[in-house]
C-alpha positions as CSV (number, residue, x, y, z in Angstrom):
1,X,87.2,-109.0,-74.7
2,X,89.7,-111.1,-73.2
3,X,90.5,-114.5,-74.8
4,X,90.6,-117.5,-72.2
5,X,91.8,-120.8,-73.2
6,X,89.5,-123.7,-70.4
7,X,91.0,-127.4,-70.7
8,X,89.0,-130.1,-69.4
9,X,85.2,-129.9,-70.2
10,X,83.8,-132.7,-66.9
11,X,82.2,-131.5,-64.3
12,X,83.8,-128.5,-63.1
13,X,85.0,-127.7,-66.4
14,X,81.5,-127.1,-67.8
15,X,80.8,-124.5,-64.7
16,X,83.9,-122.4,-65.1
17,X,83.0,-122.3,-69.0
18,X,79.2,-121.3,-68.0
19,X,80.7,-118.4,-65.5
20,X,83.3,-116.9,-67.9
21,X,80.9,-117.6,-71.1
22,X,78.0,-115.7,-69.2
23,X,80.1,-112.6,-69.2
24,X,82.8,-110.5,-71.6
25,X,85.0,-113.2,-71.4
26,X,85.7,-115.6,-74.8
27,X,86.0,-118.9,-73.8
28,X,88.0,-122.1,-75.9
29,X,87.2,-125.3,-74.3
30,X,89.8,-128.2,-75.3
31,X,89.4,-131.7,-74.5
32,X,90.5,-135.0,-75.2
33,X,87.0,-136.8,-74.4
34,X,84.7,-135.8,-77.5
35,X,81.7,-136.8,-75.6
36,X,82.2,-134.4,-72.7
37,X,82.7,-131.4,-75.3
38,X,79.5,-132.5,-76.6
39,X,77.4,-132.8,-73.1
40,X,79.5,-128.9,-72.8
41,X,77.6,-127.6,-75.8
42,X,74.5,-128.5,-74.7
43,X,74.6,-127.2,-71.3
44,X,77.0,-124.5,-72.1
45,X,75.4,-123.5,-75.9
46,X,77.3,-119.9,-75.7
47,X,81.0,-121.1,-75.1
48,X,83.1,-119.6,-78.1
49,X,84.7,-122.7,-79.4
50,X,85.0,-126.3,-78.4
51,X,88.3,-128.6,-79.8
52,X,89.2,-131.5,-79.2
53,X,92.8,-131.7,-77.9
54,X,95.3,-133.7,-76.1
55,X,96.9,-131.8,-73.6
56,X,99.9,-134.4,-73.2
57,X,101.0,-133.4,-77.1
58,X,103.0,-130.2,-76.4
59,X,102.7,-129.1,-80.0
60,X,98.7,-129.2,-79.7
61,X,98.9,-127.1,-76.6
62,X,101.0,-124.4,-78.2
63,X,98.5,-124.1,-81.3
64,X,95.6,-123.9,-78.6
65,X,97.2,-121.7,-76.6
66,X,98.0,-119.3,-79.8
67,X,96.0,-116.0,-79.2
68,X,94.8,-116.3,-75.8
69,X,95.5,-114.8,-72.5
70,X,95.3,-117.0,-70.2
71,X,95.2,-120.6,-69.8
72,X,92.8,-122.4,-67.2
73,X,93.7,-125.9,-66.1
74,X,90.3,-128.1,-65.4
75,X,92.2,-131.7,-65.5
76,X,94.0,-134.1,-63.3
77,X,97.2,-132.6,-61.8
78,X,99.0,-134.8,-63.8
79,X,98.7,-132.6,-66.9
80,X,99.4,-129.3,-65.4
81,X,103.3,-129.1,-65.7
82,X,103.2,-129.5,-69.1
83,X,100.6,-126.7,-69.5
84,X,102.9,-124.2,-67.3
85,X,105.4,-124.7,-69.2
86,X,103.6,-124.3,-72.7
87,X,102.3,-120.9,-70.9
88,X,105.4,-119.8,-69.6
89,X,106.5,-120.2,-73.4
90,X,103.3,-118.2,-74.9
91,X,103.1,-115.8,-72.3
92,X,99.6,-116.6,-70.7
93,X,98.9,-116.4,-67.5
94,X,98.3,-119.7,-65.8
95,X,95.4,-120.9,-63.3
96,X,94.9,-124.6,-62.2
97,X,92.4,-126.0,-59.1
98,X,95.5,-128.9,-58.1
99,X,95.2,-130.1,-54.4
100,X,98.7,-131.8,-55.2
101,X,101.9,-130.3,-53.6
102,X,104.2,-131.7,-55.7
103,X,102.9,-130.0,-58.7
104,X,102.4,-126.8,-57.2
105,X,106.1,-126.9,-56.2
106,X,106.7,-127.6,-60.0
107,X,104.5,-124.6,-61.4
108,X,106.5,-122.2,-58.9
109,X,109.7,-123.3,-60.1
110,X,108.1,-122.2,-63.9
111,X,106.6,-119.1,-62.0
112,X,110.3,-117.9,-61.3
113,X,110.6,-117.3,-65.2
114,X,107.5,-115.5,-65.8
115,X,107.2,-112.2,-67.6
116,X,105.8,-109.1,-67.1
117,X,102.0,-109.2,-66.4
118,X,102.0,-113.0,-66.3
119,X,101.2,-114.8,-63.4
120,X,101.2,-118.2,-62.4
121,X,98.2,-119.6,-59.9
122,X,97.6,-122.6,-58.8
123,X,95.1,-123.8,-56.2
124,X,92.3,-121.5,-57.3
125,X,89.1,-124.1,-56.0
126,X,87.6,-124.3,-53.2
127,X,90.3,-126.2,-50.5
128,X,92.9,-125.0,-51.3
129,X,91.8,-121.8,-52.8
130,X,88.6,-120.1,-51.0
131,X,89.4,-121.4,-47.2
132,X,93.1,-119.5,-47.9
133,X,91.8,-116.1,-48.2
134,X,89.3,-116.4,-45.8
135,X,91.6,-117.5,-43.2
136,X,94.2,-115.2,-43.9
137,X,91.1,-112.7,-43.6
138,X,90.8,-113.8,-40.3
139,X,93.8,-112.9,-39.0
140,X,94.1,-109.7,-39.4
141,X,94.1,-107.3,-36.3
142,X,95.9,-110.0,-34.4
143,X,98.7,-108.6,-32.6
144,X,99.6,-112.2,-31.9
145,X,98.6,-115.4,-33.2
146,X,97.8,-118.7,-31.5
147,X,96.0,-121.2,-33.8
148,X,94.6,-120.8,-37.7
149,X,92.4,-124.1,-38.0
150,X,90.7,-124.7,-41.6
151,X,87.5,-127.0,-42.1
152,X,86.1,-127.8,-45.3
153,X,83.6,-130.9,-46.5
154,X,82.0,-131.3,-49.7
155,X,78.7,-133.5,-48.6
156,X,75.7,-135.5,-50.3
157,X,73.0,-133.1,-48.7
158,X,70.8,-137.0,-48.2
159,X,73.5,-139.3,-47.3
160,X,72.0,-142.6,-47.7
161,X,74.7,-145.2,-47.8
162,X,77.0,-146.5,-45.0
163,X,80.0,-144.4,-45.8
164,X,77.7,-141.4,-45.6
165,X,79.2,-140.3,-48.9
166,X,78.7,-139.3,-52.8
167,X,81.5,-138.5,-55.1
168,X,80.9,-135.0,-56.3
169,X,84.6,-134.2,-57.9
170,X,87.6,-135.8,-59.3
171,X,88.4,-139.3,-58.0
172,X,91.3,-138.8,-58.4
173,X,92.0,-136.0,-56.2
174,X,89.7,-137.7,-53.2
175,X,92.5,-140.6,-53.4
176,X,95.4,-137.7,-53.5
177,X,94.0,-135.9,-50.3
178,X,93.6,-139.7,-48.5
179,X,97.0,-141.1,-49.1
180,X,99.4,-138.4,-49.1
181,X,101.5,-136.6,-46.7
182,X,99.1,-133.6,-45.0
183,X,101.4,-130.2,-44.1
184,X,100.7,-128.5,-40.5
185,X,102.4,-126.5,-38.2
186,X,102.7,-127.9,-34.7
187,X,103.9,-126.5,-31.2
188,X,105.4,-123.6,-33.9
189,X,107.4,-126.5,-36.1
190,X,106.3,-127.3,-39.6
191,X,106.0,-130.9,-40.3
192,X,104.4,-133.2,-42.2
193,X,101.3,-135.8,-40.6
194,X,99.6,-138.6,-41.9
195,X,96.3,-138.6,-43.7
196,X,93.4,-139.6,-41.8
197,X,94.6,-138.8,-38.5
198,X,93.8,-135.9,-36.3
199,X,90.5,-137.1,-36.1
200,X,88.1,-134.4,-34.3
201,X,84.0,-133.8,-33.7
202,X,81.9,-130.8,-33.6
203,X,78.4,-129.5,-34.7
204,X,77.3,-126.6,-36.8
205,X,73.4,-126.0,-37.1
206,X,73.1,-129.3,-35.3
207,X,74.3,-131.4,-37.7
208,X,76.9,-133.7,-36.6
209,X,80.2,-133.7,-38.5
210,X,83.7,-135.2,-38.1
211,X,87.3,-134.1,-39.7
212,X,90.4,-135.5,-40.4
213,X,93.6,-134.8,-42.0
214,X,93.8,-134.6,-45.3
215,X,96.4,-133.6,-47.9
216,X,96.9,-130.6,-50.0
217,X,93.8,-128.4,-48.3
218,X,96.5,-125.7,-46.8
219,X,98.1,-124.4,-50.2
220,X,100.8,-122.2,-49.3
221,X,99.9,-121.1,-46.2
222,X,102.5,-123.3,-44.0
223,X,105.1,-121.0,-45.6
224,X,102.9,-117.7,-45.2
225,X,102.7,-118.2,-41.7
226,X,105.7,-120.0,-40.7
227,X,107.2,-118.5,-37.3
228,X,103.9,-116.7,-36.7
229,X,101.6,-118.9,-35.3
230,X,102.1,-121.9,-32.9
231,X,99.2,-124.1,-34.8
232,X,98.1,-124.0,-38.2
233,X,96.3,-127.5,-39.9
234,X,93.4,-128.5,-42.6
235,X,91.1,-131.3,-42.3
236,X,88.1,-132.4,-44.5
237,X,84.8,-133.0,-43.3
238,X,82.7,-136.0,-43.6
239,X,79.7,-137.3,-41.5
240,X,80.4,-139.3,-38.7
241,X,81.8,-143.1,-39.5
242,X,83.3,-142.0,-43.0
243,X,87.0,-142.0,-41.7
244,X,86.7,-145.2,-39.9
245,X,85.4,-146.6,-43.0
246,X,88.5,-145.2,-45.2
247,X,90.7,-146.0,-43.1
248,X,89.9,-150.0,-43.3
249,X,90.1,-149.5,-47.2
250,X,93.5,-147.4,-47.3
251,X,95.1,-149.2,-44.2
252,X,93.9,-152.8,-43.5
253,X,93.0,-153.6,-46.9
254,X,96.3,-151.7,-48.2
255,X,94.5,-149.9,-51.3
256,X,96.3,-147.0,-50.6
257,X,99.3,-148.6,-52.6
258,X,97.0,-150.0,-55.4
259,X,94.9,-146.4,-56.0
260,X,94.1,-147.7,-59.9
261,X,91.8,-150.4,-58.0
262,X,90.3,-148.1,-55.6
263,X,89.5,-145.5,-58.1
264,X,87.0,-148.5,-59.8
265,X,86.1,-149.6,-56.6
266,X,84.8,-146.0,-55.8
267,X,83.7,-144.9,-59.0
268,X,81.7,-148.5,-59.6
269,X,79.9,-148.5,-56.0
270,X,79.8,-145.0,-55.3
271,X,77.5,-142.7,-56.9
272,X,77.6,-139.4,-57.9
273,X,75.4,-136.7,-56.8
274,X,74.5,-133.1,-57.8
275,X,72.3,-132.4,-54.6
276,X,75.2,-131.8,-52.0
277,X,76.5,-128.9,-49.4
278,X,80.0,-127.6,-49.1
279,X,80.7,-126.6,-45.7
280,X,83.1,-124.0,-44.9
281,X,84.7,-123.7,-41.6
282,X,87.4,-121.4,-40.6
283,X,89.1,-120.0,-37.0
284,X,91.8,-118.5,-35.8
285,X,92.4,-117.5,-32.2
286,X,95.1,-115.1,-30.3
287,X,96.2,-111.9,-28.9
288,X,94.0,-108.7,-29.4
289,X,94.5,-106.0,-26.8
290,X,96.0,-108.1,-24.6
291,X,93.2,-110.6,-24.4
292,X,93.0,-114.0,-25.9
293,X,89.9,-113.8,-28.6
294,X,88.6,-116.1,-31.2
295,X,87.4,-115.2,-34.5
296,X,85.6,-117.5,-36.9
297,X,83.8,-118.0,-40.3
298,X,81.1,-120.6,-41.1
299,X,79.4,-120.9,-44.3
300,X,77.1,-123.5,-46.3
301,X,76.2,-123.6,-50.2
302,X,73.8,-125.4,-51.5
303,X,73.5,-126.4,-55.0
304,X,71.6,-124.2,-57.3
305,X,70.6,-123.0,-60.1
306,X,72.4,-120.6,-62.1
307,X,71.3,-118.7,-65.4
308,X,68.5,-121.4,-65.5
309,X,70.6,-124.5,-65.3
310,X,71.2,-126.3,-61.7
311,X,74.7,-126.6,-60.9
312,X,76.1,-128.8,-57.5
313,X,77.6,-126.8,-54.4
314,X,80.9,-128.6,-55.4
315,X,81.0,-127.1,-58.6
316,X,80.0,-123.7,-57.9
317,X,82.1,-123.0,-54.8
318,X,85.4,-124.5,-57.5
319,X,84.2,-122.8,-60.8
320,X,84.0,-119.4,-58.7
321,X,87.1,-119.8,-57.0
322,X,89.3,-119.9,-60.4
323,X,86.7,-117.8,-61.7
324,X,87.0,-115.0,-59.3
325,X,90.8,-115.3,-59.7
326,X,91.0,-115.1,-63.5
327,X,89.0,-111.6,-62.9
328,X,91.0,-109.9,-60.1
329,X,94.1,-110.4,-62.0
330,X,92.1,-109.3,-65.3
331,X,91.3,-106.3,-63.5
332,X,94.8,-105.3,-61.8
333,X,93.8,-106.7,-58.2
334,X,96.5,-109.3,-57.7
335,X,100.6,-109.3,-58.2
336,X,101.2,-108.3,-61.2
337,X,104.4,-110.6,-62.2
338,X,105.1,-114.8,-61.0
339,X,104.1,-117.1,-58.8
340,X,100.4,-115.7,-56.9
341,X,99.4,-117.0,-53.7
342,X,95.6,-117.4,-53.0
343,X,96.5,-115.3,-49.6
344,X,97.4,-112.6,-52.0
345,X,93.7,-112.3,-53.0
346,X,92.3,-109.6,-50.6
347,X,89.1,-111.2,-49.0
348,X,86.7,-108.2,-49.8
349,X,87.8,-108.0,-53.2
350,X,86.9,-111.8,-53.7
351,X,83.6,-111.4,-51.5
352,X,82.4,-108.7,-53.8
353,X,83.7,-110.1,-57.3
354,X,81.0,-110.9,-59.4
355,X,82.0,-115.0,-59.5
356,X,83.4,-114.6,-55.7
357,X,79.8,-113.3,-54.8
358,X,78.4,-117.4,-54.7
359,X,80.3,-117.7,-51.3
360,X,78.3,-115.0,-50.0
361,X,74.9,-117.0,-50.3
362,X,75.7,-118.8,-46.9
């Protein structure tokens, strides 16, 4: 039975300790907050242990991490570099869901020590994470590329207040992927553009939708397809009127550079919900036997219920993404040594995984 060590036991947490705990894995939960351990062990009665921990306190992390293989990061970004290095040092392999370059760029740099049969992989939700390896799927056959264009919106399935909007995941992520620099390759160059812009249209099952750039949604794909294709760019999804709506908050009312405040704002005036739908669009177009095609990939979960207890769309398309990772590398399907890529996941091999399978309920 392999021995996984999960910190952070909120909302996604407490999904990705259901998955693993549901199988042959042996799940630790750590957490700082006692009262989301305890909502955990009600929802998630057959996780192994749950401690309470502080993952700034490098001592506590190396007694935690003491007789495990591998370590999954469910917490702010903030933490993770920490944790990578307490991993690197144990010799656990290492799995986070960060959206946030800068500490991805960190956790490589740790990667470069890493010894044999331990990994380092960040990235493993949903955007980045899932949309990766389903693009990349994409474009194979190609025998030139043109465009690789990545679409993803978690939504409130009812939508019943002027932004059009729930949360559904970390707060502090949403304010990461609004403020920060976005990645894209343009006209073949790879640059950086501003959040919110590249605002766009479109339908899908006639529902209306809009996108926008946002930050962090392309992993490492920049760098995967650099000289090979003359447009590659992310953007999040949101009904129509959200980005305008944003954009007064972050631009003309300058919260961007006071994110503390908006965080309250947000969490105070926005609720959650667990009754949403991620939506999942991918396409890439170019050069197959000498005629210009497009292929594409469009998906929808739903929340649902899983082992008897409902889980959101938002925390099921996340929990299987790290989930699904955690397994192909248990099971010899990824690189077996540094720094992993979520390209490197072969697409049928996620598809068919037993945690990868909740993507194919679309």
């Amino acid at each position: 039975m392999k021995k996984i060590l999960l910190l952070g036991s909120g909302k996604i947490g407490r999904t990705i300790a259901s998955f693993l705990s549901s199988t042959d894995y042996q799940v630790t939960v750590a957490d700082i907050n006692q009262e989301e351990l305890n909502r955990l062990k009600k929802r998630v009665p057959n996780v192994h242990k749950a401690v309470r921990m502080n993952a700034e306190n490098r001592t506590e992390l190396v007694e935690a991490m003491s007789k495990n293989d591998a370590v999954l990061s469910a917490l702010s970004f903030r933490f993770n570099p920490l944790i990578a290095e307490v991993a690197l040092e144990r010799g656990l392999s290492y799995f986070d869901l960060t959206e946030d370059v800068e500490t991805t760029r960190r956790v490589r740099e740790i990667a470069t020590q890493a010894k044999e049969g331990q990994i380092f992989m960040p990235q493993c939700g949903l955007a980045p994470g899932f949309i990766s390896v389903v693009a990349k799927y994409l474009t194979q056959g190609y025998e030139k590329l043109d465009t690789v264009h990545m679409r993803v919106g978690a939504l409130p399935e009812f939508p019943s207040n002027i932004m059009k909007y729930n949360l559904t995941w970390s707060t502090d992520g949403l304010i990461n992927e609004y403020c920060n620099p976005c990645e894209a390759i343009h006209e073949g160059e790879r640059q950086e553009v501003l959040p919110l812009e590249g605002h766009e249209e479109f339908s899908l099952d006639g529902i209306r939708y809009e996108a926008f750039n946002t930050s962090g949604g392309l992993g490492t794909l920049c760098e995967t397809f650099d000289g090979k294709v003359r447009e590659l760019n992310y953007r999040t999804i949101r009904y129509p009127g959200h980005r305008e709506l944003m954009a007064f908050l972050l631009d003309e009312l300058r919260l961007s550079q006071r994110r503390e405040l908006l965080k309250d704002i947000l969490e105070s005036a926005i609720p959650i919900t667990y009754q949403d739908v991620v939506v999942v669009f991918s396409s890439v177009t170019g050069w197959k036997d000498g005629r210009y095609v497009q292929t594409s990939d469009a998906r929808k979960i739903y929340m649902q219920r899983v082992d008897n207890t409902p889980w959101s769309a938002i925390q099921i398309t996340t929990a299987a993404g790290i989930c699904a990772a955690v397994d192909l590398h248990m099971l010899g399907k990824l690189p077996a040594k540094g720094f992993v890529r979520q390209e490197d996941i072969a697409f049928p091999d996620f598809i068919e995984n037993r945690f990868g399978k909740y993507y194919a309920t679309s």
